[in-house]
Every structure is written in structure tokens, then in C-alpha cells.
C-alpha positions as CSV (number, residue, x, y, z in Angstrom):
1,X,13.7,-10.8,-14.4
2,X,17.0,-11.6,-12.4
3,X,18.7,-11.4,-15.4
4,X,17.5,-8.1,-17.2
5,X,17.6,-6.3,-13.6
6,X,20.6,-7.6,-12.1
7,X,24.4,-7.2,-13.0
8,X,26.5,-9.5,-11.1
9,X,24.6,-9.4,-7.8
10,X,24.5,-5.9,-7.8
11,X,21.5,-4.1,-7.5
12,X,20.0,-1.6,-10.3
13,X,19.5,2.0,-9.4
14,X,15.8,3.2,-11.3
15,X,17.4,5.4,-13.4
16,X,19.5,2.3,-15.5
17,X,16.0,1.1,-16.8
18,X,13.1,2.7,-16.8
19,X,10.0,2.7,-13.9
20,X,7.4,0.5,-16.3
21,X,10.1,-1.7,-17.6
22,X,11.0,-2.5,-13.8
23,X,6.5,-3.0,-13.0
24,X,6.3,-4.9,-16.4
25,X,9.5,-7.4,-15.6
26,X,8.2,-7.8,-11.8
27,X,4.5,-8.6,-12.7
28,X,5.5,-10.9,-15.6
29,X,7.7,-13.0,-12.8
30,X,5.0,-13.1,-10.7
31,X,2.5,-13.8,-12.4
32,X,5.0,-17.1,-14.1
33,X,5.1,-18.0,-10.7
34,X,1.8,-18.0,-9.1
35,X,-0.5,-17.7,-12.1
36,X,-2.9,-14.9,-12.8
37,X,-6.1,-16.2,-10.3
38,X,-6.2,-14.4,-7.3
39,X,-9.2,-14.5,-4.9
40,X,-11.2,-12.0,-4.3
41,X,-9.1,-9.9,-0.8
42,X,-5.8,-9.5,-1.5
43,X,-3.5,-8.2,1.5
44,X,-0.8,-6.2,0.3
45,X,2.6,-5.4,1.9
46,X,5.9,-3.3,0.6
47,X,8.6,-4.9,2.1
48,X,12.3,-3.8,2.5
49,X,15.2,-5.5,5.0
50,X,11.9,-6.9,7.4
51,X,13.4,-10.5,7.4
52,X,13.2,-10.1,11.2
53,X,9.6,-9.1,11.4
54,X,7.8,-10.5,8.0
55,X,7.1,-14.1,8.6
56,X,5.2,-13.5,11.5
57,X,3.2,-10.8,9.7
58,X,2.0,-12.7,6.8
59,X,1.6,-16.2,9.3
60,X,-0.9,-13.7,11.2
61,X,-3.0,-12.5,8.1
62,X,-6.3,-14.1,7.7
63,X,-7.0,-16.6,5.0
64,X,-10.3,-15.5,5.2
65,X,-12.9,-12.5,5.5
66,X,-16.4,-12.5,5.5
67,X,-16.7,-15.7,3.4
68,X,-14.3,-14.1,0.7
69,X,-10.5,-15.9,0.0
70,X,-7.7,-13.9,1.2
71,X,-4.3,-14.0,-0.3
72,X,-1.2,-12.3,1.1
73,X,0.9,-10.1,-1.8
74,X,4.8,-9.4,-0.4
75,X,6.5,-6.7,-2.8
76,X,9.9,-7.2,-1.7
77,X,11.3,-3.7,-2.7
78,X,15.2,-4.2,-3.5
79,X,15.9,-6.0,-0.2
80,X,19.6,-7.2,0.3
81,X,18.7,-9.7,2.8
82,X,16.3,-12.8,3.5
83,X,13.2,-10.9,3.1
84,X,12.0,-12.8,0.0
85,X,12.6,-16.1,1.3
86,X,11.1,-15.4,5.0
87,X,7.8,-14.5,3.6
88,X,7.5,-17.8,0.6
89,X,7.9,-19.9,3.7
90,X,5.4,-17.9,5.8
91,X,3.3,-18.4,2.7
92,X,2.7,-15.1,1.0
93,X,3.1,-14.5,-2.8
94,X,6.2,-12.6,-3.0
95,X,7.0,-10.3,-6.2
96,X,11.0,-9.8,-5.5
97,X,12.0,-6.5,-7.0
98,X,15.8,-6.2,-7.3
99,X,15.3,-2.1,-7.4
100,X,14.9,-0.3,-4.0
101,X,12.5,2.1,-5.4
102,X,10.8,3.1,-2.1
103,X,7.6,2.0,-0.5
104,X,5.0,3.7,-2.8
105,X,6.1,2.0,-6.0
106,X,6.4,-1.3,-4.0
107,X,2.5,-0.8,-3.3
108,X,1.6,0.6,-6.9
109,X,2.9,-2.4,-7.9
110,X,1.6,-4.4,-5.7
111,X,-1.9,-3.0,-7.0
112,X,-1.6,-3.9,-10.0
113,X,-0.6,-7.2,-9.6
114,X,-3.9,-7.8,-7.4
115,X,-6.1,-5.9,-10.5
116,X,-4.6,-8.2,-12.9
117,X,-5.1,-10.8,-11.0
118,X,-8.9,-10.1,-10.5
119,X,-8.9,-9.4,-7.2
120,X,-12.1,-7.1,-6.2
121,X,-10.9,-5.7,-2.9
122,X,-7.2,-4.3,-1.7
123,X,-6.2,-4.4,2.1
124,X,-2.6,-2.7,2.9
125,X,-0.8,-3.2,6.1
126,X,2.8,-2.8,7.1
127,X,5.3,-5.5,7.3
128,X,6.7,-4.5,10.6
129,X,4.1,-5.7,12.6
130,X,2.9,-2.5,13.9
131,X,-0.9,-3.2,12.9
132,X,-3.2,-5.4,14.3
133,X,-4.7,-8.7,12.2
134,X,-7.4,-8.4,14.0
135,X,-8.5,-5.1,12.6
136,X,-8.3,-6.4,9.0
137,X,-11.9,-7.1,8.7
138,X,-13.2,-4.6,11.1
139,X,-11.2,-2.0,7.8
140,X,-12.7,-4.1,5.0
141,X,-16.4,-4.1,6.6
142,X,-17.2,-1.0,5.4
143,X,-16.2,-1.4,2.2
144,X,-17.6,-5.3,1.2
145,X,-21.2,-3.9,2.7
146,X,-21.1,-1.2,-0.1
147,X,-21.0,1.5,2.5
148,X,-17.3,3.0,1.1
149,X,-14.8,2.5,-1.7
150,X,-12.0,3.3,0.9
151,X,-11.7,2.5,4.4
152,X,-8.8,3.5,6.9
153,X,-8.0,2.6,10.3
154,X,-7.1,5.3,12.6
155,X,-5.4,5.2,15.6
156,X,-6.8,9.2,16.7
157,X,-10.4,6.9,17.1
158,X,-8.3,3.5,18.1
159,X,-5.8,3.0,20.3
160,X,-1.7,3.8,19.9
161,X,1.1,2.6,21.6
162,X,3.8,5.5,20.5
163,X,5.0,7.7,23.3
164,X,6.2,10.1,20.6
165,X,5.0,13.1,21.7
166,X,5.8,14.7,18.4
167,X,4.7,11.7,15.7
168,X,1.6,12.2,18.4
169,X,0.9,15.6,17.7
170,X,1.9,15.1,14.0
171,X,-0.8,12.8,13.4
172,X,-3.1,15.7,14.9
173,X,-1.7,18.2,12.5
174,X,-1.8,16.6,9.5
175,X,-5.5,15.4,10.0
176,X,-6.3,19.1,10.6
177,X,-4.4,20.5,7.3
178,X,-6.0,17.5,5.0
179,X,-9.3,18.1,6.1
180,X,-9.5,21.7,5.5
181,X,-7.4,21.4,1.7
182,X,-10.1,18.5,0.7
183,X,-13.1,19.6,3.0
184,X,-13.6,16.0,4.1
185,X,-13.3,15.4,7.7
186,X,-10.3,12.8,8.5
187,X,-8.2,11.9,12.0
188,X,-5.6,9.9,10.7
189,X,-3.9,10.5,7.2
190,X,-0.9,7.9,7.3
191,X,-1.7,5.3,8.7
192,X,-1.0,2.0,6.9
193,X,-3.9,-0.2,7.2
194,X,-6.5,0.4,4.6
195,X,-9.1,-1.7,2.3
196,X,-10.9,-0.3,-0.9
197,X,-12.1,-2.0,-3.8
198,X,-9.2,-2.9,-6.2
199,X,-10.1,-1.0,-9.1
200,X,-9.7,2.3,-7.2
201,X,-6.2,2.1,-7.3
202,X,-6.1,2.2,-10.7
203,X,-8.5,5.1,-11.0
204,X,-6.3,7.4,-8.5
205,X,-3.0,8.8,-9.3
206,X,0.0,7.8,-7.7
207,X,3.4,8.7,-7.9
208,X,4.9,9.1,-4.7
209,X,8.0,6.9,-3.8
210,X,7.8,7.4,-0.2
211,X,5.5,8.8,2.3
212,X,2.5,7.9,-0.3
213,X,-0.4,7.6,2.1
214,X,-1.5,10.9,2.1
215,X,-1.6,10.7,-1.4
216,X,-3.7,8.1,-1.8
217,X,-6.1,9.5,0.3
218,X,-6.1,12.9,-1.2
219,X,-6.7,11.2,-4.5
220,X,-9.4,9.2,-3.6
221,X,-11.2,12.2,-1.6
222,X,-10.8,14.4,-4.8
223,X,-12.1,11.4,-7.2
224,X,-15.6,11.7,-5.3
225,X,-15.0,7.9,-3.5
226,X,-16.6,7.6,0.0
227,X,-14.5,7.2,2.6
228,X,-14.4,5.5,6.0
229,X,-12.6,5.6,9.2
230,X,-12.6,2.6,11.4
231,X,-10.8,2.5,15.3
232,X,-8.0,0.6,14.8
233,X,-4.6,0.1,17.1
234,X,-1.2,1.6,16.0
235,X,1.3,-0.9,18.0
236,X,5.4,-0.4,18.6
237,X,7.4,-2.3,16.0
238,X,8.2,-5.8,16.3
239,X,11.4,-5.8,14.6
240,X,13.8,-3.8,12.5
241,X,14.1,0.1,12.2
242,X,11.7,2.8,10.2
243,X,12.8,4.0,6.7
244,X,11.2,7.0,6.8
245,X,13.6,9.1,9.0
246,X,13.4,10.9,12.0
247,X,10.7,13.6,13.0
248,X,11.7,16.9,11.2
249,X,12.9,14.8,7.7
250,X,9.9,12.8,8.4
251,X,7.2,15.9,8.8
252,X,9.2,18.2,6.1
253,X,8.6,15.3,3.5
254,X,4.8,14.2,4.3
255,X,4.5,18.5,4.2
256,X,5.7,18.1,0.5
257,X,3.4,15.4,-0.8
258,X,0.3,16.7,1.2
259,X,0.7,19.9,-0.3
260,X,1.9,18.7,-3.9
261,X,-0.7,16.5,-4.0
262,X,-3.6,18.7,-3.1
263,X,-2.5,21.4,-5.6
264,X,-2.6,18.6,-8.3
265,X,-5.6,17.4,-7.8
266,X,-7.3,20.8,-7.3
267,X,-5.9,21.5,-10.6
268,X,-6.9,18.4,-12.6
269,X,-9.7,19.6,-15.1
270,X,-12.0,16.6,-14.6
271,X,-12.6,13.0,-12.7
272,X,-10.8,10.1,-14.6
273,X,-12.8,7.4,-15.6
274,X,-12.4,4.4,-13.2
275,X,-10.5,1.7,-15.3
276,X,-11.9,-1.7,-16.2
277,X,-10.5,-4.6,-14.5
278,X,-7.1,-5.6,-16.4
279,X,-8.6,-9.2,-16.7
280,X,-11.7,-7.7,-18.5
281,X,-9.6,-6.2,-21.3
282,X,-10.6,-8.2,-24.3
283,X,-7.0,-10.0,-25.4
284,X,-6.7,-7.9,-28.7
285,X,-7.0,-5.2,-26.9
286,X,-4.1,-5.9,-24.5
């Protein structure tokens, strides 16, 4: 992968190879280095310049939940520092992407990894430390007792540290705008811990680079998959700096993607069919 990505130890922009060619080298690296068996909770993270922050995330992460395996997924999205290295010692599986594509992609592809893998359920969290372990299961209940496909944690029924007063009131509008475009009643539409069953995120369409939350959630409301909210805590950030910009960039672009997204879904003619596990593919098929 180093070698089709990379030209002398610069790093590829997206647009010198193409998006699936970038997913295909990264899953084919990963998969050469930790084999295709994962168990069945894997914890995904998007990871960009966290060397500061990361190891203590993924040492944090349970190894297991409710009985069930865990196994910690690190995308490393086109980091130029230790990121890569910080988390292998921590001891996460670590798919190092020499493209800075943006934290969306870093998670699609972090998706698909844990599908093909044969992993049944998908937990996100952040790699800056901002949520707390110990809400992990808490998140996932709802979704290994049958109860939803997709769980969130909210920090609107939880707890936050922020004294943002506008991220604060943000949150607030945001819940307010989703739930009357989709009709479902939400109180938190971006925050980063979440747990669903894996093959969800194959039956949802994604293309967001950045600020991709809300369109997850959109997606999965639209699709007809019951949804949860859990109290969960929202902390300050351990280490390094947010790459999401300030307040008025910030709102501007999550504006954008709420409303692009709703549009699209609303104008999808029917439900795509939830896709078959990629390790249930027959081989001639694949």
C-alpha cells in the first residue's frame, strides 16, 4: 500500500487515485496484517495527528462487553506524525491511510473493514478522549438486547463538560431541525459515540468527508432502523486541537450536510436492501 499511495514520503491528495482504490489498498493491508477474523464488537476510531491523546484511548477501551470480544479498529487518516505507531503499542488494529481524506471516509472505511471481518456490531468513539469508556456498554445495550439497530449517546440527557455557550446551544438547534425534517424525536445529532449492528453501515449511504454524523443518523432514521438514545457524558479534550473549525465554519458546514442529506433521502424512491455480510458472499461471487 505504501508503495502505490506514497511518492517519496509525500503524501497523495484523493484526487491522484481514486476513493475505492485508496478503501481497496487500505483493507487489503489490513487485512495482510491482522487477518480477516474479527470478534464480534468492533470499536472504531478515525484518527488524524492524535499521537498525544490515542494510546490512552484505545488502552481505556474494553476488551470485553456483555460476554462478546471486543477489538479496537484505528483508521489513521493521512496522519504526518506518530499516530500509527502510538495506537499498535496501545494495542489497537491500526489501518494507516497515507491520504488525509477527512473523518467520514476514515469511518466508512473503518466499517467495512469490521463487516468483512465478520464483526456483528459497530461502536464509534473519538480518539481525543472526549467520551467516556465507561458508556461503551451502556450505548451497545440497547442494541445486543434486540431493542435498536442504532444507539447514540447524548450528552442533552447525559452530562457535558463544554462551556461553549454556542456548541451548547448548537447541539439544541440541530436536535430541533433533525427531528422535525425526519419526524423522529432526537437530542443529540453529533455526537461521536454510537453502537449499531455492523451490517447497517453497509445498508445506509454515506458520503460525507467531514461532519458525517448527522448523516448517518438521517440515513438510518430514513431506512426505517430503530433508534436509541442513551445519557452519556461529553468530556473536554485530553489532548490535541479539533479539526472541524470554529463555531460559524463549524455550524455553516453541519447546516449543509443536515440539509443535503435530508433532501436525499426524502428523495430516494425506495429502502435499499440491507447487504449480506461481506464474509457470507459465496467466493465466486466476490
Amino acid at each position: 500500500m505504501a508503495r502505490l499511495l506514497r511518492r517519496r514520503g509525500t503524501h497523495m491528495t484523493p484526487s491522484e487515485t481514486t476513493q475505492q482504490d485508496i478503501d481497496a489498498a487500505a483493507s487489503a493491508a489490513f487485512t495482510a496484517e491482522h487477518g480477516a477474523d474479527l470478534p464480534p464488537i468492533a470499536i472504531v476510531i478515525a484518527a488524524y495527528n492524535e499521537e498525544d491523546g490515542i494510546g490512552d484511548v484505545v488502552k481505556s477501551l474494553p476488551a470485553q462487553i456483555d460476554g462478546h470480544d471486543c477489538t479496537t479498529i484505528v483508521v489513521v487518516d493521512g496522519a504526518t506524525d506518530d499516530t500509527a505507531a502510538v495506537a499498535r503499542k496501545a494495542g489497537a488494529m491500526v489501518c494507516d491511510v497515507p491520504v488525509n481524506r477527512g473523518q467520514g471516509a476514515a469511518l466508512r472505511l473503518g466499517y467495512r473493514i469490521a463487516r468483512a471481518g465478520g464483526a456483528d456490531y459497530i461502536v464509534t468513539t473519538d480518539a481525543d478522549g472526549q467520551y467516556d469508556p465507561a458508556d461503551i456498554p451502556r450505548v451497545l445495550a440497547p442494541v445486543l438486547r434486540g431493542e435498536a439497530d442504532f444507539a447514540t449517546g447524548s450528552r442533552v440527557l447525559g452530562r457535558q463538560e463544554t462551556y461553549d455557550r454556542v456548541r451548547r446551544a448548537g447541539v439544541h438547534v440541530f436536535a430541533w431541525l433533525i427531528s422535525r425534517l425526519t419526524g423522529q424525536s432526537v437530542t443529540d445529532t453529533s455526537f461521536g459515540l454510537r453502537a449499531m449492528r455492523a451490517k447497517v453501515t453497509g445498508a445506509v449511504e454515506l458520503r460525507q468527508p467531514q461532519y458525517q454524523s448527522s448523516e448517518l443518523l438521517i440515513g438510518v432514521i430514513a431506512r426505517g432502523y430503530r433508534v436509541a438514545e442513551v445519557p452519556a457524558t461529553m468530556r473536554l479534550r485530553t489532548a490535541g486541537s479539533t479539526k472541524k473549525g470554529g463555531n460559524l465554519v463549524y455550524g455553516y458546514r453541519y447546516s449543509r450536510v443536515v440539509l443535503g442529506t435530508w433532501w436525499r433521502e426524502r428523495r430516494r424512491p425506495e429502502p435499499l436492501p440491507e447487504p449480506v455480510s461481506e464474509r457470507d458472499v459465496p467466493a465466486k461471487t466476490k
